[in-house]
MOPAC internal coordinates of N, CA, C and O (Angstrom, degrees):
PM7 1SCF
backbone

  N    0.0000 0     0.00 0     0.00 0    0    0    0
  C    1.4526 1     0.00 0     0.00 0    1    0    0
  C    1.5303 1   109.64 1     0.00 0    2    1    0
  O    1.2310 1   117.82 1   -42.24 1    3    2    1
  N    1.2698 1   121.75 1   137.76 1    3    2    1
  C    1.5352 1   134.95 1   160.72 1    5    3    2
  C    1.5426 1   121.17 1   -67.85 1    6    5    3
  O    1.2310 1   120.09 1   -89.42 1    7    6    5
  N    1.2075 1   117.43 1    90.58 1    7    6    5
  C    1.3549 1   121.06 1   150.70 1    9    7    6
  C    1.3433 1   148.61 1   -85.54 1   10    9    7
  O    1.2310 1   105.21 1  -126.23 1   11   10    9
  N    1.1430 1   144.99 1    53.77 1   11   10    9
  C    1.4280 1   146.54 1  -167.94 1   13   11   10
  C    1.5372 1    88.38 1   -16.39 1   14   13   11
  O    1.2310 1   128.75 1    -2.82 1   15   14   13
  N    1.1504 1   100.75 1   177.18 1   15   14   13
  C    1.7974 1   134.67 1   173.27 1   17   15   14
  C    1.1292 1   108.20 1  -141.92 1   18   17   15
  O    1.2310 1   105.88 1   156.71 1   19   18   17
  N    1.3393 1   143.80 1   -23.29 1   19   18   17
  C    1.4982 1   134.38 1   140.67 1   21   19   18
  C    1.2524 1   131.74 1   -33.73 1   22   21   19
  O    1.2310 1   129.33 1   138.61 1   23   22   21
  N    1.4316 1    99.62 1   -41.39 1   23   22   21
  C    1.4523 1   114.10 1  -166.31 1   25   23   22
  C    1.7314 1   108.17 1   -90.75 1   26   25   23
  O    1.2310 1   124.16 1   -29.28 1   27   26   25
  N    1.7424 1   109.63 1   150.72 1   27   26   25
  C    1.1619 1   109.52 1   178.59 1   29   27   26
  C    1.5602 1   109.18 1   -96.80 1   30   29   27
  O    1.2310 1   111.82 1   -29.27 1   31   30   29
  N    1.4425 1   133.03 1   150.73 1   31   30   29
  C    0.9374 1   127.42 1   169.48 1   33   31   30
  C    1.6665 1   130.70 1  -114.38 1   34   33   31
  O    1.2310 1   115.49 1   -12.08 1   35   34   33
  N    1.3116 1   126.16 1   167.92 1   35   34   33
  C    2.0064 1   100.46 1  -171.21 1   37   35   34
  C    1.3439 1    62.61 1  -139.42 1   38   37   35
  O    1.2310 1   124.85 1   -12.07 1   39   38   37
  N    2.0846 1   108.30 1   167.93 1   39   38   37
  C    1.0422 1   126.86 1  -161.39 1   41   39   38
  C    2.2002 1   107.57 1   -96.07 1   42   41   39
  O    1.2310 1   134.41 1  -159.93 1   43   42   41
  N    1.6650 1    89.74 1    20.07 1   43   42   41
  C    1.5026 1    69.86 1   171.39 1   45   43   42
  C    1.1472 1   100.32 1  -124.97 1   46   45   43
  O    1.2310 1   122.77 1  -137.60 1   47   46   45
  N    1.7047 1   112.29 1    42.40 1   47   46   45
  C    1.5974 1   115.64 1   159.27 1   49   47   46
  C    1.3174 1   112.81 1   100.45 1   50   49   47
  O    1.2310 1   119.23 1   170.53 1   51   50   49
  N    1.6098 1   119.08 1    -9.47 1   51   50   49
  C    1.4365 1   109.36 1  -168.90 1   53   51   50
  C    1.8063 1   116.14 1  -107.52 1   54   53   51
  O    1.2310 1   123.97 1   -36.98 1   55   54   53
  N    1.5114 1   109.98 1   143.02 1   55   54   53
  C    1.4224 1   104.56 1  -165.51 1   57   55   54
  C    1.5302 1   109.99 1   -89.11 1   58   57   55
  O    1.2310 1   111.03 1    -0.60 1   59   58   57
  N    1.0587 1   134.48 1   179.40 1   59   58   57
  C    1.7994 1   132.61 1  -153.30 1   61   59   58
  C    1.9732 1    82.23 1  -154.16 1   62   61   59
  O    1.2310 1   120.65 1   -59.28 1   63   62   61
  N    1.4008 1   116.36 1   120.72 1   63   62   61
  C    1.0499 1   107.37 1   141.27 1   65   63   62
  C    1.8126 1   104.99 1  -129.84 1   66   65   63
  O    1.2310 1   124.54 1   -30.58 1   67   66   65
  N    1.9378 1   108.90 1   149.42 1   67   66   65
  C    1.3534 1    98.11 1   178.52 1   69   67   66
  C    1.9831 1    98.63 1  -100.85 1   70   69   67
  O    1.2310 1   125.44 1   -39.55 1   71   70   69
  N    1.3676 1   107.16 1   140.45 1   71   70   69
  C    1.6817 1   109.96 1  -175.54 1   73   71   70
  C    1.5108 1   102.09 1   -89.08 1   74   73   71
  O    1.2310 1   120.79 1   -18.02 1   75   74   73
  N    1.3292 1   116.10 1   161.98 1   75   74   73
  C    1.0532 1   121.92 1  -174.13 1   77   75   74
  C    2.1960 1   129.79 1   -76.24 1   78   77   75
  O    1.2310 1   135.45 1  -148.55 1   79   78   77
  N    1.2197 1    87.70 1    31.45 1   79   78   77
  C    1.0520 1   108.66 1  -155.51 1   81   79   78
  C    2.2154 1   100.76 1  -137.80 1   82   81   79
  O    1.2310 1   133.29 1  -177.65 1   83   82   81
  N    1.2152 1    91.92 1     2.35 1   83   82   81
  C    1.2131 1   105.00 1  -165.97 1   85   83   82
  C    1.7251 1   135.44 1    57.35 1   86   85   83
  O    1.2310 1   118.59 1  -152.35 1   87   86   85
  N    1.0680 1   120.29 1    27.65 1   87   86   85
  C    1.4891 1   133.39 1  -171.89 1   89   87   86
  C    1.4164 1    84.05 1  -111.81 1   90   89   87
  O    1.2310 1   126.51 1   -16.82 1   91   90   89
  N    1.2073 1   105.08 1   163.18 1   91   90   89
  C    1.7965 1   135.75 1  -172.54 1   93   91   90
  C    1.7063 1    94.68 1  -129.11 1   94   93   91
  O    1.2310 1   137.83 1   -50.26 1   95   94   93
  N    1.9361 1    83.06 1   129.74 1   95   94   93
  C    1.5159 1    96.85 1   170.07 1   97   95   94
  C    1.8258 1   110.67 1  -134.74 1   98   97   95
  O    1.2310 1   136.01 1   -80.72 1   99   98   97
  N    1.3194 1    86.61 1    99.28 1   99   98   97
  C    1.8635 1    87.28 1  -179.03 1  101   99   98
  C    1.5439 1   129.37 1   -83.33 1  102  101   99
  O    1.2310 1   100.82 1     6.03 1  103  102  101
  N    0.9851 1   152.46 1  -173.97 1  103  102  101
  C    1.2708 1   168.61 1   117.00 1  105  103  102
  C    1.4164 1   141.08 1  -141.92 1  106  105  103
  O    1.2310 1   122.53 1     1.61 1  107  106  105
  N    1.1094 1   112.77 1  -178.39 1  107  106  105
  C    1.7562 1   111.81 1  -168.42 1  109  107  106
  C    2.0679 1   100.14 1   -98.60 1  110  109  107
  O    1.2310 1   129.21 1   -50.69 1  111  110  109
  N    1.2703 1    99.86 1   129.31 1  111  110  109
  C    0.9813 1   127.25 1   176.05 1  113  111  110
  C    1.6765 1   124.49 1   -26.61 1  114  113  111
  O    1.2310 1   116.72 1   -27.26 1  115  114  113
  N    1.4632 1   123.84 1   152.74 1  115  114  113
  C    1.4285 1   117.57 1   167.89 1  117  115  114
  C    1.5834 1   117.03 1   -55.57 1  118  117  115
  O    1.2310 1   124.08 1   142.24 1  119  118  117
  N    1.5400 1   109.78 1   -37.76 1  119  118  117
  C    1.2866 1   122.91 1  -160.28 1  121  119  118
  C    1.6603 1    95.79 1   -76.74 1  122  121  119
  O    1.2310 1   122.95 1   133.42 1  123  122  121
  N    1.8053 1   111.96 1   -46.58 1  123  122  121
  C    1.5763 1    83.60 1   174.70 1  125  123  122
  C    0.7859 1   112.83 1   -95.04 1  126  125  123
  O    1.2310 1   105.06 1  -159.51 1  127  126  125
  N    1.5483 1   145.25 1    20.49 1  127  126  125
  C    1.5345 1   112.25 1   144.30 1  129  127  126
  C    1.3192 1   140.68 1   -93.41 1  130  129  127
  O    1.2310 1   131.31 1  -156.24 1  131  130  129
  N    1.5586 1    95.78 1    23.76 1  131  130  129
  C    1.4438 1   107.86 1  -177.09 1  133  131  130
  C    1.8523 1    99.86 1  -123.58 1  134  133  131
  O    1.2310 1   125.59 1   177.14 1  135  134  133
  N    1.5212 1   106.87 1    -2.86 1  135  134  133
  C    1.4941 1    94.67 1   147.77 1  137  135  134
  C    1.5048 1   128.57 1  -103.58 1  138  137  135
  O    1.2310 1   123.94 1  -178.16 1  139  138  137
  N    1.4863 1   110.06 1     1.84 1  139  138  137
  C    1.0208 1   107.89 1   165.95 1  141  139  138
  C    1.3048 1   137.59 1  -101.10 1  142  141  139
  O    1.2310 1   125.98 1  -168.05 1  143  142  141
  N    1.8724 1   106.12 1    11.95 1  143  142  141
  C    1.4992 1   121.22 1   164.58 1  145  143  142
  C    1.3825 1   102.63 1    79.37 1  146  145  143
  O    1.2310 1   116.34 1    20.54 1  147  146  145
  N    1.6433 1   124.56 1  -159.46 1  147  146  145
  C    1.2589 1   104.09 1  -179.77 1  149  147  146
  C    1.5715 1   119.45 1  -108.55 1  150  149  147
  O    1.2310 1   127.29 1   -25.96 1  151  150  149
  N    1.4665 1   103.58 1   154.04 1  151  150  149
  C    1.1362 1   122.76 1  -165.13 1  153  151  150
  C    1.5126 1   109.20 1   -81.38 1  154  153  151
  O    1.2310 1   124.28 1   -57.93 1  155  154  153
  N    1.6028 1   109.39 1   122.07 1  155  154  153
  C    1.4487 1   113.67 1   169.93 1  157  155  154
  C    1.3129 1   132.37 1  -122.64 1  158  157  155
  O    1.2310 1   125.26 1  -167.05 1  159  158  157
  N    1.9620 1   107.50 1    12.95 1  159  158  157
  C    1.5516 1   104.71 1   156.06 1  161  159  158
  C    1.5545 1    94.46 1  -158.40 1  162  161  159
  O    1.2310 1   122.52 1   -11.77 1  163  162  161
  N    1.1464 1   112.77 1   168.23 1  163  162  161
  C    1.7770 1   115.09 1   173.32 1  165  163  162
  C    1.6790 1    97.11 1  -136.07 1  166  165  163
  O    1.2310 1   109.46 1    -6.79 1  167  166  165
  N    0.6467 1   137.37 1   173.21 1  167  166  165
  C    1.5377 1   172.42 1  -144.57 1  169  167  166
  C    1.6730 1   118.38 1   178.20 1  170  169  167
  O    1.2310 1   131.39 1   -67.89 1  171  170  169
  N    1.3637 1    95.63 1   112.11 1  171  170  169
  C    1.4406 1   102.59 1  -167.71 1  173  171  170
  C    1.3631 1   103.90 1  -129.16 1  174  173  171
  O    1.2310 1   110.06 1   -46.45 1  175  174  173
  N    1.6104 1   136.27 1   133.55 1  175  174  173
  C    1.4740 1   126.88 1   136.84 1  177  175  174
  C    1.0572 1   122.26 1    -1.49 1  178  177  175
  O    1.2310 1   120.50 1   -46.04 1  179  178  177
  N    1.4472 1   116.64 1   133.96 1  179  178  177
  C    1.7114 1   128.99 1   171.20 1  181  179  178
  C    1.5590 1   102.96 1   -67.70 1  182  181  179
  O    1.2310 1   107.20 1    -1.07 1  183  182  181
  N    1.3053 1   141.45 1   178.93 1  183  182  181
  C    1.1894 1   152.91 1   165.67 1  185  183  182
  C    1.6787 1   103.09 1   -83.50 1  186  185  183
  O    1.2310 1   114.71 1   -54.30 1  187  186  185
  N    0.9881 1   127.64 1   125.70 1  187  186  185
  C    1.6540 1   146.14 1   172.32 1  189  187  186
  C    1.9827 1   105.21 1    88.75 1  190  189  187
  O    1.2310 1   123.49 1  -160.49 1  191  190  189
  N    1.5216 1   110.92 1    19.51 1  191  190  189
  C    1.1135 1    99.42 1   164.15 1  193  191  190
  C    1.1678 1   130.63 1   -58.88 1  194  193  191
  O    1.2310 1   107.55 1     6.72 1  195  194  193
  N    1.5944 1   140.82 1  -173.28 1  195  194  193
  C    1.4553 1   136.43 1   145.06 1  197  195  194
  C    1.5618 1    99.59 1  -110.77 1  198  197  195
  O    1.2310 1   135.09 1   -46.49 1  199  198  197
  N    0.9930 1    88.42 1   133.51 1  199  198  197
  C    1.8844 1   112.86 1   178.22 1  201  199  198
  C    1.9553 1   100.07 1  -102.06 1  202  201  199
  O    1.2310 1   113.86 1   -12.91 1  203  202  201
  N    1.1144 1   129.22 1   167.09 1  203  202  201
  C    1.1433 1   155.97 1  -171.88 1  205  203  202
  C    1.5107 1   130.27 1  -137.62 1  206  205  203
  O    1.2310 1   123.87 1  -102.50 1  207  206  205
  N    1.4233 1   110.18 1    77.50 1  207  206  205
  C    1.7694 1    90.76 1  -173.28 1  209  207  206
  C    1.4743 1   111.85 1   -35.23 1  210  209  207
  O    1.2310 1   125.49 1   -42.37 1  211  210  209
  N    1.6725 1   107.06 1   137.63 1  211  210  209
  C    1.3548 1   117.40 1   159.82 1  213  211  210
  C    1.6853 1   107.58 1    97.30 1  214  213  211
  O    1.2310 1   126.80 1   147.66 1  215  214  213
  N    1.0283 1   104.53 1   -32.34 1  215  214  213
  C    1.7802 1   118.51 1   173.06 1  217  215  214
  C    1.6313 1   112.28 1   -57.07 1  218  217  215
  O    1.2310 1   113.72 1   -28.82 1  219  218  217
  N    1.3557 1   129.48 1   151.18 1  219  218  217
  C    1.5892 1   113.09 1   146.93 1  221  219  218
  C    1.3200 1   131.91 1   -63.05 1  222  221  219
  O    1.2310 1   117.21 1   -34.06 1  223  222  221
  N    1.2698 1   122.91 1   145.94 1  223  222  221
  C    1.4196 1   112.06 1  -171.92 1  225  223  222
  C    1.8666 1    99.88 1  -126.96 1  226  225  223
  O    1.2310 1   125.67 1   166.91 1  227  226  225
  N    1.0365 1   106.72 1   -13.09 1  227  226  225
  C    1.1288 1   119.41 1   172.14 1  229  227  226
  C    1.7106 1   135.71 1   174.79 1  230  229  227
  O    1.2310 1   113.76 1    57.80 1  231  230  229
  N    1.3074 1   129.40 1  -122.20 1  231  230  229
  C    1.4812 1   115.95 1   179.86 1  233  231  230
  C    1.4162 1   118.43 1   168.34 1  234  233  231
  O    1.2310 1   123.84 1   -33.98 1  235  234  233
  N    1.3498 1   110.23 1   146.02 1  235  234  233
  C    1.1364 1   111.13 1  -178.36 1  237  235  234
  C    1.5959 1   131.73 1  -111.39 1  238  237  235
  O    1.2310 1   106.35 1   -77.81 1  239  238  237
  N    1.0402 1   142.97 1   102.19 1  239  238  237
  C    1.3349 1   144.29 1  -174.36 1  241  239  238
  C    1.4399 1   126.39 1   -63.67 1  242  241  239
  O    1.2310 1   104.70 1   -84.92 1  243  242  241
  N    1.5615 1   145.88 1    95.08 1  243  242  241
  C    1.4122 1   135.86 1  -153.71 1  245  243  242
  C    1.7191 1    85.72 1  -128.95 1  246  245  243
  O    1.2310 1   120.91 1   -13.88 1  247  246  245
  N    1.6568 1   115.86 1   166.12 1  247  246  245
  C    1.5160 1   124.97 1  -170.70 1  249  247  246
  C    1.9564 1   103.46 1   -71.37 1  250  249  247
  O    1.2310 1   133.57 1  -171.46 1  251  250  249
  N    1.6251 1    91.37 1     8.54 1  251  250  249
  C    1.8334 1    91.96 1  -173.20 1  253  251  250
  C    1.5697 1   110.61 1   -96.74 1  254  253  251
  O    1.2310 1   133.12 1   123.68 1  255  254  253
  N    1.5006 1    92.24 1   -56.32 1  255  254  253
  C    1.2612 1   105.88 1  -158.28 1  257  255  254
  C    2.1304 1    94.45 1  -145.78 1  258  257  255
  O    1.2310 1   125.05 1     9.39 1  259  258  257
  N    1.8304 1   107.90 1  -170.61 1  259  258  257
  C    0.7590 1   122.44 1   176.67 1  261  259  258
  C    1.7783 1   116.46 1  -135.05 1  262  261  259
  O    1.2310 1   115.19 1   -69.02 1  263  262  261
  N    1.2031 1   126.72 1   110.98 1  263  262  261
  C    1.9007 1   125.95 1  -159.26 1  265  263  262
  C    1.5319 1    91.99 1  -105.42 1  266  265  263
  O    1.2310 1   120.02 1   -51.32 1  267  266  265
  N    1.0744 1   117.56 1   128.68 1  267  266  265
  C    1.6186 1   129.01 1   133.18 1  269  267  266
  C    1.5883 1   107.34 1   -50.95 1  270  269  267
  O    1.2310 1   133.31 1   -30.51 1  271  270  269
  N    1.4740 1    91.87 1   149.49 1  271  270  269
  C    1.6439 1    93.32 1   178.75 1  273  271  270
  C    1.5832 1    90.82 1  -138.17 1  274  273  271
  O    1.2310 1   128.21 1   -61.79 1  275  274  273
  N    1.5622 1   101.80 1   118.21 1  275  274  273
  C    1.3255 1   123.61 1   153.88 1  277  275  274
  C    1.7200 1   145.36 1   -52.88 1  278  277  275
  O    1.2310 1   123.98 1   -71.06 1  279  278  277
  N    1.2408 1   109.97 1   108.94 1  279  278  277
  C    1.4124 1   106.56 1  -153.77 1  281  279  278
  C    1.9226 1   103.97 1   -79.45 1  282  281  279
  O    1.2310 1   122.46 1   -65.27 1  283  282  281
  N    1.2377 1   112.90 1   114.73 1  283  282  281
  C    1.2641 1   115.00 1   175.97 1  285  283  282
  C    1.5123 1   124.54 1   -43.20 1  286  285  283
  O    1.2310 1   122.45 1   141.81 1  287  286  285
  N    1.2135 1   112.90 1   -38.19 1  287  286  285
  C    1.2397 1   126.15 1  -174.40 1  289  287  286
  C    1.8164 1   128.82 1  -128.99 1  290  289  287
  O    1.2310 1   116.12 1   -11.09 1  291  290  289
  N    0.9721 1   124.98 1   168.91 1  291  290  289
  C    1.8053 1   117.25 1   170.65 1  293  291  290
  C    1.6541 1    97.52 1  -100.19 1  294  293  291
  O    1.2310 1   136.31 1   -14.57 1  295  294  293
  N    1.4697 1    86.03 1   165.43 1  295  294  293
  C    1.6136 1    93.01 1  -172.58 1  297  295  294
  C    1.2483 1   120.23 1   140.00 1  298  297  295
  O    1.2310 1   114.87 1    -3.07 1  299  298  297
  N    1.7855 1   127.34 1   176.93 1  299  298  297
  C    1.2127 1   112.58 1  -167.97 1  301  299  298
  C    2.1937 1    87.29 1  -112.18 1  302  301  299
  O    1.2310 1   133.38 1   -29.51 1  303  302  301
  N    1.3285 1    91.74 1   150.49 1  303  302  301
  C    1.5105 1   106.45 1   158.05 1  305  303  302
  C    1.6648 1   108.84 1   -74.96 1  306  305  303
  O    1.2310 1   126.11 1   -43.75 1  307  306  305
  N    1.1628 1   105.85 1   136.25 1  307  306  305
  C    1.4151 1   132.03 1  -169.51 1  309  307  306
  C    1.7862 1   112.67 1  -125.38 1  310  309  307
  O    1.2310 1   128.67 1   143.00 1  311  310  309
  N    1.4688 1   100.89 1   -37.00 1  311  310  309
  C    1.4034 1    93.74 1   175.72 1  313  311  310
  C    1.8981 1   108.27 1  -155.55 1  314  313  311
  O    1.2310 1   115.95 1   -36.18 1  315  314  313
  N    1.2495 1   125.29 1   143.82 1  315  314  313
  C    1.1930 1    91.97 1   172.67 1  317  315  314
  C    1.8257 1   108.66 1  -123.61 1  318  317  315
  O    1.2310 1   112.52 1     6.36 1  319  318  317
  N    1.3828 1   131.72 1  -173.64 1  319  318  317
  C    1.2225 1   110.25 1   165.42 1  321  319  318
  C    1.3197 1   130.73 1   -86.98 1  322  321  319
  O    1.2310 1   120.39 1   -96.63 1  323  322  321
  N    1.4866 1   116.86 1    83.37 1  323  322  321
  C    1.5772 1   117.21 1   179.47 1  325  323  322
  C    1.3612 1   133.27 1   -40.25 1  326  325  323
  O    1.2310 1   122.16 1  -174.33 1  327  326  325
  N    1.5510 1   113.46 1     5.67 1  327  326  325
  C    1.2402 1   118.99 1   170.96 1  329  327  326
  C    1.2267 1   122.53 1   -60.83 1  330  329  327
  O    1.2310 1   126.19 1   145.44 1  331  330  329
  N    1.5602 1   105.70 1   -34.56 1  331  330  329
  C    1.5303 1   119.51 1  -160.65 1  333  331  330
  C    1.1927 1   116.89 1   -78.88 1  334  333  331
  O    1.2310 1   118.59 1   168.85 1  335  334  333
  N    1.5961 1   120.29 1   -11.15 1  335  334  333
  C    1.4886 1   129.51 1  -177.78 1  337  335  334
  C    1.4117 1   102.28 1   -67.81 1  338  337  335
  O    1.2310 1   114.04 1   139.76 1  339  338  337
  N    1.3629 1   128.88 1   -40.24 1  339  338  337
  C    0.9086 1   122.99 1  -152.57 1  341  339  338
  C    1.9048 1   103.08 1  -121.40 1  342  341  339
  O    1.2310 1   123.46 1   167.69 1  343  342  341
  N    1.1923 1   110.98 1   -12.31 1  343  342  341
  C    1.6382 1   127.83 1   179.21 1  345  343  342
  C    1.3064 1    91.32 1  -125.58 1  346  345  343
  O    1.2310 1   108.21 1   -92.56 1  347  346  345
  N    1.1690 1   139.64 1    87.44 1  347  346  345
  C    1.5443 1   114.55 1   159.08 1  349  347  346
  C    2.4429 1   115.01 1   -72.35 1  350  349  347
  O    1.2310 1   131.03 1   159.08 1  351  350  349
  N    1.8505 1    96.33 1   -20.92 1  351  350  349
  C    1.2024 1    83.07 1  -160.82 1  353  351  350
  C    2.1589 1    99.74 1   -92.35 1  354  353  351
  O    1.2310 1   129.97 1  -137.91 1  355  354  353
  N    1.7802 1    98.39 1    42.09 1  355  354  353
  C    1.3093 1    80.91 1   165.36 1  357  355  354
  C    1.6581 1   117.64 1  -102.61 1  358  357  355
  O    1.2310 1   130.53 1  -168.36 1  359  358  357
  N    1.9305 1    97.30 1    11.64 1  359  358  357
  C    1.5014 1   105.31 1   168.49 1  361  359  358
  C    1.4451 1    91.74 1   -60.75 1  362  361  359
  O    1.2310 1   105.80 1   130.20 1  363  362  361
  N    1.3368 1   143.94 1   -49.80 1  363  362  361
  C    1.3703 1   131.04 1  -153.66 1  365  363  362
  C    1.1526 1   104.17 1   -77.09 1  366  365  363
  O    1.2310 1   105.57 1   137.88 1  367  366  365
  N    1.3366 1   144.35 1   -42.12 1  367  366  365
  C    0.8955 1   129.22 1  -169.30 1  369  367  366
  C    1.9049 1   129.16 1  -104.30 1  370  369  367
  O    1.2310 1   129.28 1  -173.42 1  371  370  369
  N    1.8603 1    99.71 1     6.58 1  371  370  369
  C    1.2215 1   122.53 1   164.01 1  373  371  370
  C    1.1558 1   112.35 1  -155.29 1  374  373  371
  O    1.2310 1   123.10 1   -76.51 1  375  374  373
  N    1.4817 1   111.66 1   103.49 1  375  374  373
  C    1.7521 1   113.86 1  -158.11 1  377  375  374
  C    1.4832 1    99.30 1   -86.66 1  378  377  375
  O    1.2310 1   128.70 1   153.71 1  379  378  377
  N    1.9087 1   100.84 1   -26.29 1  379  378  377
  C    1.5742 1    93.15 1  -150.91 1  381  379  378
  C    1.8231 1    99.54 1  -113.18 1  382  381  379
  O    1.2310 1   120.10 1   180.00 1  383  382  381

C-alpha cells in the first residue's frame, strides 16, 4: 500500500493534504481503494458547497460495495477533481 508521510490521515480512510496556498485537498486512501475493488462512479460536492468535518460529503461506488466519504474538515469546496465524472476508476489507480 502507498502511504505518503506528508499526508494526514483520519480513521475512516481519508487522506488530508494542506497546499501551499492554504486550501485543503482530501481523499480516500490507497488502502480503501483497494478494498473497495474497482471503482465505477464517485459522487462528489458541488463547488461552493459547505462541507462539515465528520459529515458525508459524498461517495463512492466500486463493483463491491458503496463508501461514504468523510469530510476531514468544515468549509467551503473550492474545487473538485473533475476527472472523476468521467474516470471515476482513476481513484484506483491515483488515490492521492
Amino acid at each position: 500500500m502507498n502511504t505518503p508521510n506528508e499526508l494526514k490521515y483520519t480513521k475512516e480512510h481519508e487522506w488530508v493534504r494542506q497546499e501551499s496556498d492554504g486550501s485543503i485537498t482530501f481523499g480516500i486512501t490507497d488502502f480503501a481503494q483497494s478494498a473497495l475493488g474497482d471503482v465505477v462512479f464517485a459522487s462528489l460536492p458541488k463547488v461552493g458547497a459547505k462541507i462539515t468535518a465528520g459529515q458525508t460529503c459524498g461517495e463512492v461506488e466500486s463493483t463491491k460495495s458503496v463508501s461514504d466519504i468523510y469530510s476531514p474538515v468544515s468549509g467551503t469546496v473550492s474545487e473538485v477533481n473533475s476527472v472523476l465524472n468521467n474516470s471515476p476508476e482513476t481513484i484506483n489507480s491515483d488515490p492521492y
